[in-house]
DSSP file (Angstrom, degrees, kcal/mol; ACC not computed):
  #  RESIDUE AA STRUCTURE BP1 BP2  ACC     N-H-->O    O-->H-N    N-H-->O    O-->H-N    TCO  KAPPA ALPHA  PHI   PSI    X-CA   Y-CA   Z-CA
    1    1 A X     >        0   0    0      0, 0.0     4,-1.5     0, 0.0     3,-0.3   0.000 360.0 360.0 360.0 -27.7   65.1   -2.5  -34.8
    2    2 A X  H  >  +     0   0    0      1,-0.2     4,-1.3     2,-0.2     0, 0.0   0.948 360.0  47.8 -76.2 -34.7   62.6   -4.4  -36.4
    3    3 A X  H  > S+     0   0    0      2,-0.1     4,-1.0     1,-0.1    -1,-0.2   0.783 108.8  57.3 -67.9 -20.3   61.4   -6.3  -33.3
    4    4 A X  H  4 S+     0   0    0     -3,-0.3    -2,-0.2     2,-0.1     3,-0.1   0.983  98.6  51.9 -54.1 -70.9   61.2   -3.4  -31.4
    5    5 A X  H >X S+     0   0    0     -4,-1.5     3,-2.0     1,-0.3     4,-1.4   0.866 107.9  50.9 -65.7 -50.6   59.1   -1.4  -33.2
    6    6 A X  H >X S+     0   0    0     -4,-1.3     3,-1.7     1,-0.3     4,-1.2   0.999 117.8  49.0 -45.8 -42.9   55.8   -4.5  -33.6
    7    7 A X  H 3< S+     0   0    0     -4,-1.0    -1,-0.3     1,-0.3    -2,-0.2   0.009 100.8  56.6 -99.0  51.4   56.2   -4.8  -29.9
    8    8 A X  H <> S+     0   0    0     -3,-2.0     4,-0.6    -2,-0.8    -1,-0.3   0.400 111.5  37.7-132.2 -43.1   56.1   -1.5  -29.1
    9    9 A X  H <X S+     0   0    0     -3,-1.7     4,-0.7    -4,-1.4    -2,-0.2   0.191 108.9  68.8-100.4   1.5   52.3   -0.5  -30.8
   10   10 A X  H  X S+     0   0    0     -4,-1.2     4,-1.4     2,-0.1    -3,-0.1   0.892 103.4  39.9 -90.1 -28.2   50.8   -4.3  -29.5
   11   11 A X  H  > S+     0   0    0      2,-0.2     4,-1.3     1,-0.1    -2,-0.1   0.979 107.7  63.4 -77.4 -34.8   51.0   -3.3  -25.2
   12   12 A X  H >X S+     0   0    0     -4,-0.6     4,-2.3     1,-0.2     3,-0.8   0.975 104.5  44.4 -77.9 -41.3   49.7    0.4  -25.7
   13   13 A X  H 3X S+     0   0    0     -4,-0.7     4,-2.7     1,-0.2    -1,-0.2   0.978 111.4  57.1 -55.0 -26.7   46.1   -0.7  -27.0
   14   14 A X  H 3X S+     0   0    0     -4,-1.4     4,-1.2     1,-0.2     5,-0.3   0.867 103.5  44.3 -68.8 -18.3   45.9   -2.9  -24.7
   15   15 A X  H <X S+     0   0    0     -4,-1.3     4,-1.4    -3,-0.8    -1,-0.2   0.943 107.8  58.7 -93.5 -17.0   46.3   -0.9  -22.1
   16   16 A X  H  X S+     0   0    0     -4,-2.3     4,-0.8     2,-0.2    -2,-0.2   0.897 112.4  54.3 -52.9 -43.4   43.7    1.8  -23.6
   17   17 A X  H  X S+     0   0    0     -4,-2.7     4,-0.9     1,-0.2     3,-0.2   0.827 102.0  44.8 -18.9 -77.8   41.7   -1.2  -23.4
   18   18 A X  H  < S+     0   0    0     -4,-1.2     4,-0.2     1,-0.2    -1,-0.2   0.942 115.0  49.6 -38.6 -78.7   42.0   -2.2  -20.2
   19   19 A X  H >X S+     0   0    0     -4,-1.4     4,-0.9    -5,-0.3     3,-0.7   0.603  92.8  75.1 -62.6 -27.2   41.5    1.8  -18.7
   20   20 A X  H >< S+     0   0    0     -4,-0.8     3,-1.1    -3,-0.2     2,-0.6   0.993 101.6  48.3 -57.7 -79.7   38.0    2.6  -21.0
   21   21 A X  T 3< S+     0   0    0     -4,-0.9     4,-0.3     1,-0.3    -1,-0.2   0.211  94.2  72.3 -67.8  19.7   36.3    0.1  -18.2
   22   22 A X  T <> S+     0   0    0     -3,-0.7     4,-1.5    -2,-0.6     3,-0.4   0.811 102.0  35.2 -92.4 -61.6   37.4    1.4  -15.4
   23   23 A X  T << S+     0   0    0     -3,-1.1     4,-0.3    -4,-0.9    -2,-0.2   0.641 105.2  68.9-110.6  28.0   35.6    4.4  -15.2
   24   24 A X  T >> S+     0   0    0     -4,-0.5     3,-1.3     2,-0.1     4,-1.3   0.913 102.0  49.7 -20.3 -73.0   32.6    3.0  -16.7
   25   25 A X  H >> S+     0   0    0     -3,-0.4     3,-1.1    -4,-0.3     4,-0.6   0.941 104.9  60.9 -68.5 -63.5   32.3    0.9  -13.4
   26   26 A X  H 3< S+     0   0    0     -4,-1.5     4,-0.4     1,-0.2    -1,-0.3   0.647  99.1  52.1 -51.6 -28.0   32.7    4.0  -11.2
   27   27 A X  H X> S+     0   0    0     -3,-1.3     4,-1.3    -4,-0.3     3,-0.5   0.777  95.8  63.5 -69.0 -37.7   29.9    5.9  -12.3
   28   28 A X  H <X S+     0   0    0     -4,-1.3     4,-0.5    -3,-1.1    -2,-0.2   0.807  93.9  67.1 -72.4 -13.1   27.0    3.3  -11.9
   29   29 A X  H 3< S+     0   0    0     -4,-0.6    -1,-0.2     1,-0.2    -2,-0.1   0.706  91.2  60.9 -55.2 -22.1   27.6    3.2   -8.1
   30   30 A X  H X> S+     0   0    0     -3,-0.5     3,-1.1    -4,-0.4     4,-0.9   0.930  96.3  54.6 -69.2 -47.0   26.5    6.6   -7.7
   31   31 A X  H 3X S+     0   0    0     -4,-1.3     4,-1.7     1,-0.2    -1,-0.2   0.878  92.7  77.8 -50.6 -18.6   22.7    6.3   -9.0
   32   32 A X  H 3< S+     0   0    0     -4,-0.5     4,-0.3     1,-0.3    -1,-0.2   0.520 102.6  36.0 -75.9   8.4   22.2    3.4   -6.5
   33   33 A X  H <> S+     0   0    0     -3,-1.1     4,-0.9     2,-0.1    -1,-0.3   0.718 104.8  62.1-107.9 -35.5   21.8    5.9   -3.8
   34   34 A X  H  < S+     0   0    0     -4,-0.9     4,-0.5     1,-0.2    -2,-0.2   0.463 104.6  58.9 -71.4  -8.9   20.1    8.6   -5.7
   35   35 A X  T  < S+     0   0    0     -4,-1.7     4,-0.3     2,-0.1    -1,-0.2   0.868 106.2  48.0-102.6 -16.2   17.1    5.4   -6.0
   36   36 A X  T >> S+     0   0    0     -4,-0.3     3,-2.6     2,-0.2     4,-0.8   0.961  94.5  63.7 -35.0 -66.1   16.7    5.1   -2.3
   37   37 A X  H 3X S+     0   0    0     -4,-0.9     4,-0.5     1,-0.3    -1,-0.2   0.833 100.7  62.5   2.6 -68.4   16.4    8.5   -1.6
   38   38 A X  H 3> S+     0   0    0     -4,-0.5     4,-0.5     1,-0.2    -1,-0.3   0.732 101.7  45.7 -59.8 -14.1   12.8    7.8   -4.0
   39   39 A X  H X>>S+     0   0    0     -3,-2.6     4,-1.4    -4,-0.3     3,-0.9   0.799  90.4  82.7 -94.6 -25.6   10.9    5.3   -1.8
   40   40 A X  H 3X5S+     0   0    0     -4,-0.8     4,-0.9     1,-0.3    -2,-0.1   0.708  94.4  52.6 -46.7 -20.2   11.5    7.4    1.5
   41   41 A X  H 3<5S+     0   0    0     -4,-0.5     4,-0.4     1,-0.2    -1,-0.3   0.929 106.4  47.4 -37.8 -62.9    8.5    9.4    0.3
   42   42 A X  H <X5S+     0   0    0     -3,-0.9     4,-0.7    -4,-0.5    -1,-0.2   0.530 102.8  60.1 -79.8  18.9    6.4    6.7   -0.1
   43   43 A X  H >X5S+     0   0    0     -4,-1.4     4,-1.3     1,-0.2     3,-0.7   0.788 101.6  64.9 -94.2 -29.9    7.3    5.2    3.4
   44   44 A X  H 3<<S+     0   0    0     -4,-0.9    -2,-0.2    -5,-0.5    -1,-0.2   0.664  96.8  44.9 -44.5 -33.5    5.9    8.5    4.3
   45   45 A X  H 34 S+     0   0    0     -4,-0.4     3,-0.3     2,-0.1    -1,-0.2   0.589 108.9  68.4 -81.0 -24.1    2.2    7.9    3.0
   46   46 A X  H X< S+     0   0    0     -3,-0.7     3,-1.9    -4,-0.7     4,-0.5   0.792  76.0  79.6 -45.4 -51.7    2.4    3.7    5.0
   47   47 A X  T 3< S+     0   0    0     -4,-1.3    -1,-0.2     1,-0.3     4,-0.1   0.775  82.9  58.5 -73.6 -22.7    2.5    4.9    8.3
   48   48 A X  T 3> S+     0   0    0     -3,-0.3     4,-0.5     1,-0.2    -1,-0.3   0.712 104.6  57.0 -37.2 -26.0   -1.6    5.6    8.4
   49   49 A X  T X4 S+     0   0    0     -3,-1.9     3,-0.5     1,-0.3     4,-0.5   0.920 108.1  40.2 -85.8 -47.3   -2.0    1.9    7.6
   50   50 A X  T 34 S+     0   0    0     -4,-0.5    -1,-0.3     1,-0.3    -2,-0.1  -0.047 102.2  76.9-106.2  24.0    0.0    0.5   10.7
   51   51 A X  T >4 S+     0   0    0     -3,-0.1     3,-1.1    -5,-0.1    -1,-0.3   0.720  95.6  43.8-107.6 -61.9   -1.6    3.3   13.0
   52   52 A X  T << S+     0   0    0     -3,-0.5     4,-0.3    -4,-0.5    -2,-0.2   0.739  98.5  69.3 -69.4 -28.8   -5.1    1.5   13.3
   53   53 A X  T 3   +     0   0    0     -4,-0.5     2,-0.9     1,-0.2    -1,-0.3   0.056  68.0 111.3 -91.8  35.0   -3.8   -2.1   13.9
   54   54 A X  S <  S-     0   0    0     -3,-1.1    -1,-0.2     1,-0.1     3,-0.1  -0.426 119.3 -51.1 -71.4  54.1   -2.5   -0.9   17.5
   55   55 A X  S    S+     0   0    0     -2,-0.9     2,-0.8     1,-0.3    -2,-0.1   0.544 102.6 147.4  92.2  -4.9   -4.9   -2.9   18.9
   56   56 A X        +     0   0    0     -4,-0.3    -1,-0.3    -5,-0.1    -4,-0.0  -0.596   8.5 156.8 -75.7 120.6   -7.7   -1.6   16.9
   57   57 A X        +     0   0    0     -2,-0.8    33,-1.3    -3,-0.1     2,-0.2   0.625  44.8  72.9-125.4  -7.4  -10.1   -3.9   16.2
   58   58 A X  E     -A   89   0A   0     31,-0.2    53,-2.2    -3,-0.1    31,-0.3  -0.623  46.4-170.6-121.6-175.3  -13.1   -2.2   15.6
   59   59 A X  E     -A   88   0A   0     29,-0.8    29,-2.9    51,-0.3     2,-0.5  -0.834  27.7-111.3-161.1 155.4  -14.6    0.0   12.8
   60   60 A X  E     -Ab  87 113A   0     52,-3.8    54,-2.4    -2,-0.3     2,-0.5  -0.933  14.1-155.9 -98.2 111.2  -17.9    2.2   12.6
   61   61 A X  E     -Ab  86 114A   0     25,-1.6    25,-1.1    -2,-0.5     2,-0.4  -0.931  17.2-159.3 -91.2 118.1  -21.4    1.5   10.3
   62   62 A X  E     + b   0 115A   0     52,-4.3    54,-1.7    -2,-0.5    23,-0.2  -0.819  21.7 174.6 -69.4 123.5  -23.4    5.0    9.6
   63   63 A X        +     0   0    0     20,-0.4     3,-0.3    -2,-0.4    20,-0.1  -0.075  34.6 129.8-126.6  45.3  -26.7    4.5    8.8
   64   64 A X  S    S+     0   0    0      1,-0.3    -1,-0.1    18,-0.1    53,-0.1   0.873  77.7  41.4 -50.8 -50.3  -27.4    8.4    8.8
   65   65 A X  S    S+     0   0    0     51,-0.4    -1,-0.3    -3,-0.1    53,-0.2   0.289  94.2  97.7 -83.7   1.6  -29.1    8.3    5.4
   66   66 A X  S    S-     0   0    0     -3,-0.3     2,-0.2    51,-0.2    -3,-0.1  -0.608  90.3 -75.9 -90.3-173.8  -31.0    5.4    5.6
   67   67 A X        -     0   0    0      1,-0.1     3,-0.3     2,-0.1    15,-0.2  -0.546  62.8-112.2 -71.5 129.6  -35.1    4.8    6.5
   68   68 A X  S    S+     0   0    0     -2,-0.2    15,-0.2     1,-0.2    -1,-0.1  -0.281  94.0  23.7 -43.5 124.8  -35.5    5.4   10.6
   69   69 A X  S    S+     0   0    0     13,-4.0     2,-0.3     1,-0.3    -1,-0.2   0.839  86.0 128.1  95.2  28.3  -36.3    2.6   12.9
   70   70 A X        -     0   0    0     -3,-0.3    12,-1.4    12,-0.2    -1,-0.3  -0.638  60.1-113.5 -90.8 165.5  -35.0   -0.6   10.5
   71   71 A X  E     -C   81   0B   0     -2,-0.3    27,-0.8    10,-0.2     2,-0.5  -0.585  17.9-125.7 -93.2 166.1  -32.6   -2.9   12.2
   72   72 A X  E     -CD  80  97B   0      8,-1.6     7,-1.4    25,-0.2     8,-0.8  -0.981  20.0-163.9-125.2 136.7  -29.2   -3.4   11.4
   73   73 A X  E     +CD  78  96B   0     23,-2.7    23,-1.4    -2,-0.5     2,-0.3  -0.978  10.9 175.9-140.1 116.5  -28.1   -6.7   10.8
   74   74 A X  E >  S-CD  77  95B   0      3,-2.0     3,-1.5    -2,-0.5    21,-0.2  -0.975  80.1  -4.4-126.8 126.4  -24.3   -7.5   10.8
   75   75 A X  T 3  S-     0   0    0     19,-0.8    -1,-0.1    -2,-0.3     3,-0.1   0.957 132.0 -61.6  49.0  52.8  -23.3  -11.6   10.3
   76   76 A X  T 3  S+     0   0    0      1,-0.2     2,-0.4    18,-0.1    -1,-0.2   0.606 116.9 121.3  61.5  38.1  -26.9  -12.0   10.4
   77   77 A X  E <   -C   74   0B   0     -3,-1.5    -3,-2.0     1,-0.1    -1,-0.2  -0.920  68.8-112.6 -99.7 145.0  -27.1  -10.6   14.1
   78   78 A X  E     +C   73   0B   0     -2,-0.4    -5,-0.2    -5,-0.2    -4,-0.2  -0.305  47.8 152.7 -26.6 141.6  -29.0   -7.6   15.5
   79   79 A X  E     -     0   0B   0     -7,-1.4     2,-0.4     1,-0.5    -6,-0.2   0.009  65.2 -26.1-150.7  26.3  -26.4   -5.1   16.5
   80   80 A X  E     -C   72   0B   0     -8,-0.8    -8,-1.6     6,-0.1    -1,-0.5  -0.995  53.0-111.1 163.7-165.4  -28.8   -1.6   16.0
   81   81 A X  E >   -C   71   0B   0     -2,-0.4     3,-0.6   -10,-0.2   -10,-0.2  -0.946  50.8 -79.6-157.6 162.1  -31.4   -0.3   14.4
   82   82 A X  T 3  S+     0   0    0    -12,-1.4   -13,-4.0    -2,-0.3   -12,-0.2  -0.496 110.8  41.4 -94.9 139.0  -31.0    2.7   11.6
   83   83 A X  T 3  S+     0   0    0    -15,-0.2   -20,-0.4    -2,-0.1    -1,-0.3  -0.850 102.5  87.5-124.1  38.6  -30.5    5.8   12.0
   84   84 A X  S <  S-     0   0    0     -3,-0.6     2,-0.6   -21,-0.1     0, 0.0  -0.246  73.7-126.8 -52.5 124.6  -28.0    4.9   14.8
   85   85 A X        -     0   0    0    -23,-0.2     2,-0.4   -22,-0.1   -23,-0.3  -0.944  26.0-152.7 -99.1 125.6  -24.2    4.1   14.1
   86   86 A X  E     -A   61   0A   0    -25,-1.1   -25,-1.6    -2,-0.6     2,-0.2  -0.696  11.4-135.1-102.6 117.3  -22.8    1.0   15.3
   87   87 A X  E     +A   60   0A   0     -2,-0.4   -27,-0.2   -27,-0.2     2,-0.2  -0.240  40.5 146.5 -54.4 130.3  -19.3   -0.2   16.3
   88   88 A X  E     -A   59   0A   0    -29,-2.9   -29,-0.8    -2,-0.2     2,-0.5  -0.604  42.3 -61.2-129.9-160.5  -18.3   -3.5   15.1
   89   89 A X  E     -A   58   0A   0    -31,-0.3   -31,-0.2    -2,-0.2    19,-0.1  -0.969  46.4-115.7-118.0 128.5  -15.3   -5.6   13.9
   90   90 A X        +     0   0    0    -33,-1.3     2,-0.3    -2,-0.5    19,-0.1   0.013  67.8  45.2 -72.4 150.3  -13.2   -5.0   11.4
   91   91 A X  S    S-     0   0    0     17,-1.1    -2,-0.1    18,-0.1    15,-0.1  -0.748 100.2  -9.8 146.1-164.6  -12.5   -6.6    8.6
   92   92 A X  S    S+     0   0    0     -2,-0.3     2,-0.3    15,-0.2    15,-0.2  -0.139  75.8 162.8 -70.6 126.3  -15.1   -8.5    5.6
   93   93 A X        -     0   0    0     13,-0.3    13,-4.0    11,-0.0     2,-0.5  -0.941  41.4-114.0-148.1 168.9  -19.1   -8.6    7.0
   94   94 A X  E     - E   0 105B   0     -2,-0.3   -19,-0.8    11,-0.2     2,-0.4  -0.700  35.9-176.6 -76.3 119.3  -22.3   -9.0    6.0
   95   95 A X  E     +DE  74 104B   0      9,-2.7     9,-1.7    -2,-0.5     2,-0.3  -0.941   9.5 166.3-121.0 162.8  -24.3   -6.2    6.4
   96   96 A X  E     -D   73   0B   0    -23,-1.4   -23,-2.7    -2,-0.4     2,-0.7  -0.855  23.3-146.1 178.6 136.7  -28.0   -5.5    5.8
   97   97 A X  E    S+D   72   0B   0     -2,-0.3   -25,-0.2   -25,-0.2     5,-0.1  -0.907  70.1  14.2-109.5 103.5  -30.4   -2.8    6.7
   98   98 A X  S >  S-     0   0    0    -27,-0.8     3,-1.3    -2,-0.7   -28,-0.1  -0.240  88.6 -88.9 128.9 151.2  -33.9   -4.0    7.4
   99   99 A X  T 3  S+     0   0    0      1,-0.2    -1,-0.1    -2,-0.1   -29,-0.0   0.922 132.9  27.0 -53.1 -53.8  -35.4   -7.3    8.0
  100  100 A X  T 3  S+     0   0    0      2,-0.1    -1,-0.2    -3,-0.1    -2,-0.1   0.048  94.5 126.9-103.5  25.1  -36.1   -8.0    3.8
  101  101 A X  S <  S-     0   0    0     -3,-1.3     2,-0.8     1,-0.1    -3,-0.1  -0.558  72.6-110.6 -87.0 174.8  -32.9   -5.5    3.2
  102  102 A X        -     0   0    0     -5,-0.1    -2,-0.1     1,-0.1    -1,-0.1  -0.800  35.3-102.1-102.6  97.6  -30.4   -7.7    0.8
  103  103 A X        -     0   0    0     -2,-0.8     2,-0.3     1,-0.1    -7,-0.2   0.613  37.4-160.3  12.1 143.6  -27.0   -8.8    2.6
  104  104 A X  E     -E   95   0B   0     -9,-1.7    -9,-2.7     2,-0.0     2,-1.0  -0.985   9.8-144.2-126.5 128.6  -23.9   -6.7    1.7
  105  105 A X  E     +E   94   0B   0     -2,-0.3     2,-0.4   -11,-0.2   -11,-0.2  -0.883  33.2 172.0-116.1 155.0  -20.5   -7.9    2.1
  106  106 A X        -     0   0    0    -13,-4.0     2,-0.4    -2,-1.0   -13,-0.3  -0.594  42.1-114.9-121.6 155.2  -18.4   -5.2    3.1
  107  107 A X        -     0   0    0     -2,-0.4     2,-0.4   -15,-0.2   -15,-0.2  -0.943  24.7-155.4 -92.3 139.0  -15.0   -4.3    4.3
  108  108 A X        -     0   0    0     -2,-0.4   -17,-1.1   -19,-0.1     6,-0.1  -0.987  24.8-137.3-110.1 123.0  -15.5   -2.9    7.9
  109  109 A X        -     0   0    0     -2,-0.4     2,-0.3   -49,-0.2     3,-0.3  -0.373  20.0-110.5 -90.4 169.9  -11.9   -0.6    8.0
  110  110 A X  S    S+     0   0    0      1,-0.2   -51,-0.3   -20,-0.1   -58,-0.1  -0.805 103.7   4.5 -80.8 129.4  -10.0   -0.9   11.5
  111  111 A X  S    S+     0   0    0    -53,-2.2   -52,-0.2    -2,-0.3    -1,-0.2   0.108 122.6  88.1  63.8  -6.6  -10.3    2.4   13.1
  112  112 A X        -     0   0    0     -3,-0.3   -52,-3.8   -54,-0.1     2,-0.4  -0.242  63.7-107.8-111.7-157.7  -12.6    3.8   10.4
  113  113 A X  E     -b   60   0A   0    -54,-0.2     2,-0.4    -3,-0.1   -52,-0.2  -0.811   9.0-155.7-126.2 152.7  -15.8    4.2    9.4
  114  114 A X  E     -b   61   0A   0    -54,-2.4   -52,-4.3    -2,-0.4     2,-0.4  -0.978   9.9-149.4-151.4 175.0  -18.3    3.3    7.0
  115  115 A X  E     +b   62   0A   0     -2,-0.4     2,-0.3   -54,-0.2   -52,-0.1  -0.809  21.8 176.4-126.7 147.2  -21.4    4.9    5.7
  116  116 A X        +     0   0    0    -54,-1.7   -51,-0.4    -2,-0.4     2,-0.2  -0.782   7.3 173.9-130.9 175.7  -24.6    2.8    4.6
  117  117 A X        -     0   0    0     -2,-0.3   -51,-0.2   -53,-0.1   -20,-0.1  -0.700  31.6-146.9 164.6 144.1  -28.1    3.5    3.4
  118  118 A X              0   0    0      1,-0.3   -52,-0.1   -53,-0.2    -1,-0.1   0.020 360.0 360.0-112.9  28.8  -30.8    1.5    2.1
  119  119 A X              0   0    0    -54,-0.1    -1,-0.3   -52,-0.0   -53,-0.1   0.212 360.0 360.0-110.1 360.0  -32.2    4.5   -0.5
């Protein structure tokens, strides 16, 4: 009787053991689906971005508010005179309104606009 009884109380913690981390486990697979779910929003606000590079290449300078009758100077060409808006191409230019006006560099957006003025 006396060997019975030690080996009798030694298997069942271990097997309490054993069974605690089993359904641990089972619960952390369920949040990993409730955090997908959370960017599909923000893929929602992206698609504006990828909208304009279909072949868009150009961007708009307003020079409603500036002084009439300056030139408009982009990469240190002519391409208008103020208070005329002009198509260009986007991406990083120089801009400057006026012969003595001071060089800007600017983002020009693809498919958008930007607004200038030499007051």
């Amino acid at each position: 009787p006396t060997p019975t009884e030690p080996a009798a109380p030694g298997p069942a913690p271990t097997e309490t053991a054993a069974a605690a981390p089993a359904p641990t486990e089972t619960p952390t697979p369920t949040p990993t689906p409730t955090e997908t779910a959370s960017p599909v929003p923000t893929d929602s606000a992206a698609p504006p971005k990828p909208a304009p590079a279909r072949g868009v290449t150009t961007g708009l300078v307003k020079t409603t508010g500036a002084t009439p009758h300056r030139r408009i100077f982009v990469d240190d060409i002519t391409v208008g005179q103020t208070p005329d808006s002009v198509t260009v191409r986007c991406g990083m230019r120089s801009i400057r309104i006026g012969s003595s006006g001071k060089p800007q560099r600017l983002e020009v957006p693809c498919g958008g606009e930007l607004t200038l003025s030499d007051r």
